[in-house]
Residue, then its C-alpha position, 0 to 999 in steps of 0.5 A: x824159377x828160371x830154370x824152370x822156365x828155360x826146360x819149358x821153353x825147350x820142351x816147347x821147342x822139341x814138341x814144335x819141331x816134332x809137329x813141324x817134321x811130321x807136318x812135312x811127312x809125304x801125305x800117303x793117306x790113299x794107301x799107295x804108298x809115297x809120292x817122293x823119296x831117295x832113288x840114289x845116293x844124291x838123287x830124289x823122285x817125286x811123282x805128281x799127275x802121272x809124271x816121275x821126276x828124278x833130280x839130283x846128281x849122280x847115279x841111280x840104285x840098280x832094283x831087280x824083277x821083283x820090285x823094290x823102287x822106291x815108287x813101286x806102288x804107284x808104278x801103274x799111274x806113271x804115265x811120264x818119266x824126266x830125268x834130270x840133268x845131274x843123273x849120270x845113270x838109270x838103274x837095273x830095272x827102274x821102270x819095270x812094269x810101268x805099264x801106262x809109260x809113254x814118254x822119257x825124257x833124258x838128259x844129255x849127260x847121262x851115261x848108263x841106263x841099266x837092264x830092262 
């Protein structure tokens, strides 16, 4: 019988730590897509009231003229971009067809800042 327990308590478990991943998962009930994510090795973004935020440390991918940010869908509200200070670059293409950006701030450290 205790056998019997223990998988049950296991089973308990696994299904909380499924509902709690899923519980986590970025809200895109709008149907835009996400509102945070990876943009680089050891870099994340996170998009709120018009502001992208990239953090982190290290380099940003490179993206092309044809899409393929990670925040593509939403790139007609962003209004706002900061970059953090552990950002080294800013990829190819990163803010192509932003078309409401405003304003940039970047960090003292950052060394590239790709095409377009």
């Amino acid at each position: 019988m205790k056998k019997r327990n223990i998988f049950t308590s296991i089973a308990v478990l696994f299904f909380a730590i499924l509902v709690c991943s899923f519980s986590v998962a970025e809200d895109t009930s709008d149907g835009m897509g996400p509102t945070s994510g990876t943009c680089g090795s050891r870099l994340t973004w996170t998009l709120s009231d018009g502001v992208l935020t990239i953090s982190g440390t290290g380099a940003m991918s490179n993206y092309t003229q044809n899409g393929g940010t990670p925040w593509e869908a939403r790139k007609a509200s962003i209004t706002k971009v900061v970059v953090g200070s552990g950002v080294t670059s800013i990829g190819d293409y990163a803010f192509y067809g932003c078309s409401k950006l405003a304003t940039v701030n970047l960090p003292t450290g950052l060394k590239t800042i790709g095409a377009c």
